[in-house]
N, C-alpha and C positions, 0 to 999 in steps of 0.2 A: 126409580132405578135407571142407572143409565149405560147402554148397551156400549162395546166397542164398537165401532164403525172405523168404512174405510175414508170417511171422511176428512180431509187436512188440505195446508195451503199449498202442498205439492201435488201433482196429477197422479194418480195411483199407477200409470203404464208410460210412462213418459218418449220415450224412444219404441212405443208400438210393438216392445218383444211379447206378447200375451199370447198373440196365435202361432207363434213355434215356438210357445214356452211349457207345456202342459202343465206341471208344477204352479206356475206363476199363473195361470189362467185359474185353476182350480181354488189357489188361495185369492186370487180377487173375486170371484165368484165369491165364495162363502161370505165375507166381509159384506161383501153387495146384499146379500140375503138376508143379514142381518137375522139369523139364526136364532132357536131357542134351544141350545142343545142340553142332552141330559148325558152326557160324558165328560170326562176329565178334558182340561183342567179345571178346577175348580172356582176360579173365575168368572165362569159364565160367562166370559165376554163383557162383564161389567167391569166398570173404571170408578166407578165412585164407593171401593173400599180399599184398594191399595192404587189408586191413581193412575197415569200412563205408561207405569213400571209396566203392565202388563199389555198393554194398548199393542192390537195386534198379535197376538199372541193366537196362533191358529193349530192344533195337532195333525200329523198327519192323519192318524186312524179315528176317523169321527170328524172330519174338518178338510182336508186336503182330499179326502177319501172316504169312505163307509167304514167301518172299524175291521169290517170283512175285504175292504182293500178291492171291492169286486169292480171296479171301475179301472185299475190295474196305471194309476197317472206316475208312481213311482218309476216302476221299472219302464213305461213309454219313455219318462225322462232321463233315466238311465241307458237306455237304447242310442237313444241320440247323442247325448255324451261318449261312449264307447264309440260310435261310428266316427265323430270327430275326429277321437283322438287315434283311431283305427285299432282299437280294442276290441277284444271277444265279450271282457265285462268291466264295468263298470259300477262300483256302488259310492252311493253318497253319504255322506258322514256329517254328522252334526256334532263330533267329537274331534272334529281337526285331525291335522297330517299324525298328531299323537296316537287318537285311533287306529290310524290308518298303519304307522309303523309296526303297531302293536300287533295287528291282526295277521299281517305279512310274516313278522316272527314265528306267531301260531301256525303258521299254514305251509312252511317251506322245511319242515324235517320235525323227525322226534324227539320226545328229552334226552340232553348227551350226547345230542351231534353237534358237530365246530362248523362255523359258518364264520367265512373270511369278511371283516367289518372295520371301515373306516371311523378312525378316533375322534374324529370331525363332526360325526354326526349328535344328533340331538339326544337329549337326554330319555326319549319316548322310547328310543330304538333299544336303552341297554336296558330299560325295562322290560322292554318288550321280551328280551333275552331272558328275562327273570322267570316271565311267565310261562316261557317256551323251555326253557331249562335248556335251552343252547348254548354253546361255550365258544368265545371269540376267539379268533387270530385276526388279531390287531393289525391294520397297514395304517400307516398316518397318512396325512397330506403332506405334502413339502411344503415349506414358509420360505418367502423373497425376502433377505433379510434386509434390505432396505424400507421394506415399509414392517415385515413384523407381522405380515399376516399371512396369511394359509394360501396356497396356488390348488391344485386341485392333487387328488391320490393318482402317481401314476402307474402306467398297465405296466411296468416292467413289474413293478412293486410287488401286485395283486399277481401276475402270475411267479412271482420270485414264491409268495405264499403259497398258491397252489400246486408248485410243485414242492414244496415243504410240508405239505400238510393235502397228502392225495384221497383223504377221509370228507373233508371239504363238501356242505350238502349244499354252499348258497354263498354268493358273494352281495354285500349291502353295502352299499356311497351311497353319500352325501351329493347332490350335483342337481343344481349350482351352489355351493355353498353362503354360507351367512353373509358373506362380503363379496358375493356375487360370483367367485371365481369360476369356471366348470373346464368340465374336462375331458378325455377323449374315450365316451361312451360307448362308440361303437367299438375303439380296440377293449375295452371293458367286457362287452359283451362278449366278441370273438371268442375272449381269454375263457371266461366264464360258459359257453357252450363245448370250447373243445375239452374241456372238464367235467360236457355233460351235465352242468348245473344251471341254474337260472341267476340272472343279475336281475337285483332287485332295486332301485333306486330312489331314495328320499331328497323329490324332487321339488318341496314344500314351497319354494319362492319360486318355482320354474313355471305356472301357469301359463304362460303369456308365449313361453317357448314353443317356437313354431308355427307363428300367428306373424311373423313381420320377418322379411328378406335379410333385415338386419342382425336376427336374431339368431339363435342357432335352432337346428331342429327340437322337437322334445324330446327324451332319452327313447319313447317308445318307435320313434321311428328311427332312432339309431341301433334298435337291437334288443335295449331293456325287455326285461321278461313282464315285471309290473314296475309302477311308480304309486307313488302319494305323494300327490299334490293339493296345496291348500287354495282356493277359490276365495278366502277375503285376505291373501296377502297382495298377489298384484294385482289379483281382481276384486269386484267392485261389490263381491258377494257380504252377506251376514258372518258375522264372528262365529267363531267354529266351522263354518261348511270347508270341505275337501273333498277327497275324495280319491279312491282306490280303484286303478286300470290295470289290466293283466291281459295279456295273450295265455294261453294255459297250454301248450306245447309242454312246457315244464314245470306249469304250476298247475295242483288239481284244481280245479274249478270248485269242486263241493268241498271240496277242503277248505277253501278258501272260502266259500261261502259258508261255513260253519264257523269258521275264525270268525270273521264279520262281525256274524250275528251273536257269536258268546259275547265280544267286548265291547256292543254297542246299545245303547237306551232302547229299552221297549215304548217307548215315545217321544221318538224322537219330533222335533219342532219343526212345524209345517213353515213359518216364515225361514229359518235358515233354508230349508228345502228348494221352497221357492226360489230364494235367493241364486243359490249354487245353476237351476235352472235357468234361472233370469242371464245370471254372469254367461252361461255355458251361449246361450241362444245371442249376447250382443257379441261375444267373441269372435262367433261362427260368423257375424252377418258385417262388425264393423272394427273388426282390429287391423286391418289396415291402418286406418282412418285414426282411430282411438289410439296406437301405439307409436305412430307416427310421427303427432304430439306431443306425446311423452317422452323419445326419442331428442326430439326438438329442445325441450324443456329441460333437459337433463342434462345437452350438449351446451347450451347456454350455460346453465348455472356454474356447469365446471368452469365453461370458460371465464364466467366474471371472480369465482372462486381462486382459479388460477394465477390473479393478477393479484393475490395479497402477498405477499414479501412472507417466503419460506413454506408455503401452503403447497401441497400437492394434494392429486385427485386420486383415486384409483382409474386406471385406465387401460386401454389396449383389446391384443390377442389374448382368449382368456378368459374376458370378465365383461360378464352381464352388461350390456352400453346405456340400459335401464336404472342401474344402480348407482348410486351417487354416497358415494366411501370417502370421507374427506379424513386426509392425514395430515395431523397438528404438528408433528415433533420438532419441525423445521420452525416455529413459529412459536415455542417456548410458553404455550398457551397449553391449560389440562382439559381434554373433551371433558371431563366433569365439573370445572368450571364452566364450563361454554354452555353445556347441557343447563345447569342451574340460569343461568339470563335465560336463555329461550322458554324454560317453563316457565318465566314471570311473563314470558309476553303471551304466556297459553299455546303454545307450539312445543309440544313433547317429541322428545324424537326416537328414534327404534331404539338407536343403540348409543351408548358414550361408554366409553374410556379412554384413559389416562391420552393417549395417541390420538384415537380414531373418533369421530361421531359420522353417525348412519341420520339421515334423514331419511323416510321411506318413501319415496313419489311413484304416484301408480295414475292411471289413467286420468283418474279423477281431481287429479290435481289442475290448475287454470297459470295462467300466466301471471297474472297477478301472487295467487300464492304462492308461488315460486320465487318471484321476485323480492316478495317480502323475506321470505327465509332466506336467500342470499343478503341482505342486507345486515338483518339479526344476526346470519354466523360472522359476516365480515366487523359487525360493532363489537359483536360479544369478541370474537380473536383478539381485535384492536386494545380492546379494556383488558384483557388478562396477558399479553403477549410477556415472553420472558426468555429468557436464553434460549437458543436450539439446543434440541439433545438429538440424538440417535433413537430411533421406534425400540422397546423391549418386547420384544415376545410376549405376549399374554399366555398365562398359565393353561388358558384351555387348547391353545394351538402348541405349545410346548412340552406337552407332558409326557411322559416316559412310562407305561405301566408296565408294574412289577406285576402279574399274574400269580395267584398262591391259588387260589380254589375257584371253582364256578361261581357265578354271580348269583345263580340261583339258590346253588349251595350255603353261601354267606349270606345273601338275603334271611333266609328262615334260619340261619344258625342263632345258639344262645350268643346273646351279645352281653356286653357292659360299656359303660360309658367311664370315659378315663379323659383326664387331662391331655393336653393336645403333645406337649412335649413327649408323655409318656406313649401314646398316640404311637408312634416311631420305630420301623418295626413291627409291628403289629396288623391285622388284617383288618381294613375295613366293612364292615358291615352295614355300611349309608352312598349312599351317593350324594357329590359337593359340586355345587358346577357353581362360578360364578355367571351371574345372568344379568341383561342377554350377555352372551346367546345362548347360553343354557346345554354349552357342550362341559358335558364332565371332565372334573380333573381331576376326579376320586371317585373309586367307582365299588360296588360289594366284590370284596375277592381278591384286591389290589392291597398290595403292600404297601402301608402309609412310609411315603421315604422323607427324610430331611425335608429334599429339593422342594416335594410338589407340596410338605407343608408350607416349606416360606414363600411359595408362587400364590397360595392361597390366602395367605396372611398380606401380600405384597398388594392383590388384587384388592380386600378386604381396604387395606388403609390407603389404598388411594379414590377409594370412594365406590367401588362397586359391591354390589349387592352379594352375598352369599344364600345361595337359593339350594332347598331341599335336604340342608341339615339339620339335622335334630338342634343344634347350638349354632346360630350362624355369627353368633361374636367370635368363633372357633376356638374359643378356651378348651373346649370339651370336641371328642369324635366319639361316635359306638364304632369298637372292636368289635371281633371276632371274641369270644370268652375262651382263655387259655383252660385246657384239660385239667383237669387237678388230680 
């Protein structure tokens, strides 16, 4: 029988976070002990019946901790995070910023209040609404129509809705958004407290914010009441970890922690744990240092990107200096072509379409791999290059909802599944987002119009994924079932 260990050709603590990591000290502990546990998982710690699939695999209750948690290394790690970010609380999610918006929903009003919500946002949040039985008033982002993608929601916008809708228990943005943009938080908040309500921010690629001069602050020290932010997008954490920050002035605290704990695992995984720990304690000690780099590495890339004939970057006042947004349309080249070369050379990247590809560079990334993906987009460009067109709006940054019923309402309503043409007119019952990014362009509640079928249809055949429909060939939608 052969035990897991923390045995491997890398150091188990590499950069010496263990002693101001609690989390990460508890789970190399346990590894080191080489344990004989009689709790879940079922594993035991052995690898020789389903392989290295589970290698490391540590729980927190029974593993990170007593199953009675009386050692209390959760919430010590949680403490430290909250102080960071200058939080009252802080919890950790091994269910990603998805968790995280979800919980938010649950915890800022009752079913059948309206809570003012950007259309920008990710697909977690209008679930999230499902579950909370909230009902949106819509503010979009504004789109630069030269590149075709989203700038951030502005505060005239949000209080244009607030005082249209003076019933209003919570206002939710996106910021910084998918393609980096962000936007002005603190007049966000202002708007949002002189309304007596709490802003609440899904702040999911924002980690890093407020950690480098260059950067802009995090939303919580501009004002934001909470955020969720994810810990393995620009940081360096396990898949899934995030994580949930609130000052509680205007959010209840037990509320919030009853949210939490209804839509999260009763075991959750002691290595993401660790991990979100680990990220939390090198950020605090070397982001400087670490983002500086990154900063470095991102400013180059545009620049050698810069010099291909009809290529632009995304750039400026604005927009994440982190993020690296390359826009094709000048260059007659399809990010989904370009996308298909780089995954033959095993280099996948966040986002493509038709316009745009996203490469995601985060700390972790060296000079060298940088260099090489500047090389691949500039051959893969070269090999598909074709007339210049003008950017098209992508359907998820463009979309217009028709509002007929609650989300929640159409969620549990009887449905039917009908042809897409017939489709039209009709009340959706599903949510369509094409992904990434996974922002809805059909949502339960919304009236299926023409427009957003052909945006949907448009997005579909030029090569993007349709994600979260019952039918993602979109021959077919579930309706709403007409009364008979």
């Amino acid at each position: 029988m052969t035990r897991v260990t923390s045995s491997s050709p890398w150091p188990a603590d590499p950069r010496g976070l263990r002693g101001d990591a609690p989390l990460l000290d508890a789970y190399l502990s346990f590894l080191e002990a080489s344990p004989r546990p009689f709790t879940i998982p079922g594993h035991k710690q052995r690898n020789d019946l389903v392989g290295i699939a589970v290698a490391g695999d540590v729980p927190l209750y029974g593993g990170l901790d007593t199953v009675k948690q009386s050692a209390g290394v959760l919430a010590r790690a949680e403490r430290r995070a909250a102080q960071l970010w200058g939080a009252d609380v802080c919890r950790f999610s091994v269910g990603g910023s998805t968790h995280g918006n979800q919980a938010l929903a649950l915890a800022v009003a009752q079913p059948g209040a309206r809570v003012v919500v950007s259309r920008g946002l990710h697909r977690s949040l209008l679930l999230g609404l499902v579950l909370a039985g909230l009902e949106p008033v819509w503010v979009r982002p504004q789109v630069n129509p030269l590149t075709g993608l989203p700038t951030a929601v502005s505060v005239s916008d949000v209080k244009a809705a607030l005082r249209a809708n003076p019933d209003v228990r919570a206002v939710f943005l996106g910021d910084p958004s998918y393609v980096g943009a962000f936007g002005d938080i603190a007049g966000h908040a202002r708007a949002a407290h002189a309304h007596g309500i709490p802003l609440i921010v899904d702040a999911a690629w924002a980690a890093h914010f407020g950690f480098h001069p260059e950067l802009p602050p995090h939303a919580l020290a501009l004002g934001a009441d909470a955020i969720v932010t994810s810990a393995h997008k620009t940081l360096p954490a396990y898949s899934q970890g995030a994580m949930v920050l609130a000052n509680t002035e205007r959010i209840d605290a037990a509320r919030l922690e009853r949210a939490f704990e209804a839509t999260h695992t009763t075991s959750p995984a002691g290595a993401i744990l660790a991990s979100i720990d680990a990220a939390r304690s090198l950020l605090e000690r070397d982001a400087g240092e670490l983002i500086g780099h990154l900063l470095r590495r991102v400013a180059n890339a545009k620049g050698r990107l810069r010099a291909i004939e009809g290529l632009d970057v995304l750039d400026g006042p604005g927009v994440d200096p982190t993020k690296l947004v390359v826009l094709l349309a000048g260059t007659g080249a399809s990010g989904h072509d370009v996308e298909v070369d780089l995954l033959a050379r095993r280099m996948p990247l966040e986002m493509a379409d038709k316009d745009t590809v996203i490469p995601m560079l985060t700390i972790a990334d060296d000079d060298a791999g940088v260099d090489e993906l500047t090389e691949a987009l500039t051959n893969a460009i070269a090999r598909h290059r074709g007339s210049p067109r003008n950017p098209v709006v992508a359907a998820a940054w463009s979309v217009e909802p028709e509002v007929v019923m609650a989300p929640r309402e159409a969620f549990f309503a009887e449905h039917e599944l009908v042809r897409a043409e017939e489709a039209v007119g009709r009340v959706s019952a599903e949510l369509v987002a094409p992904y990434p990014p996974g922002v809805p362009v059909l949502a339960p509640g919304e009236r299926v119009t023409t427009a957003t079928l052909d945006s949907l249809v448009r997005a579909r055949d030029e090569g993007a994924r349709i994600a979260y429909a019952v039918d993602p060939t979109l021959a077919t939608l579930q309706v709403v079932a007409e009364l008979k």
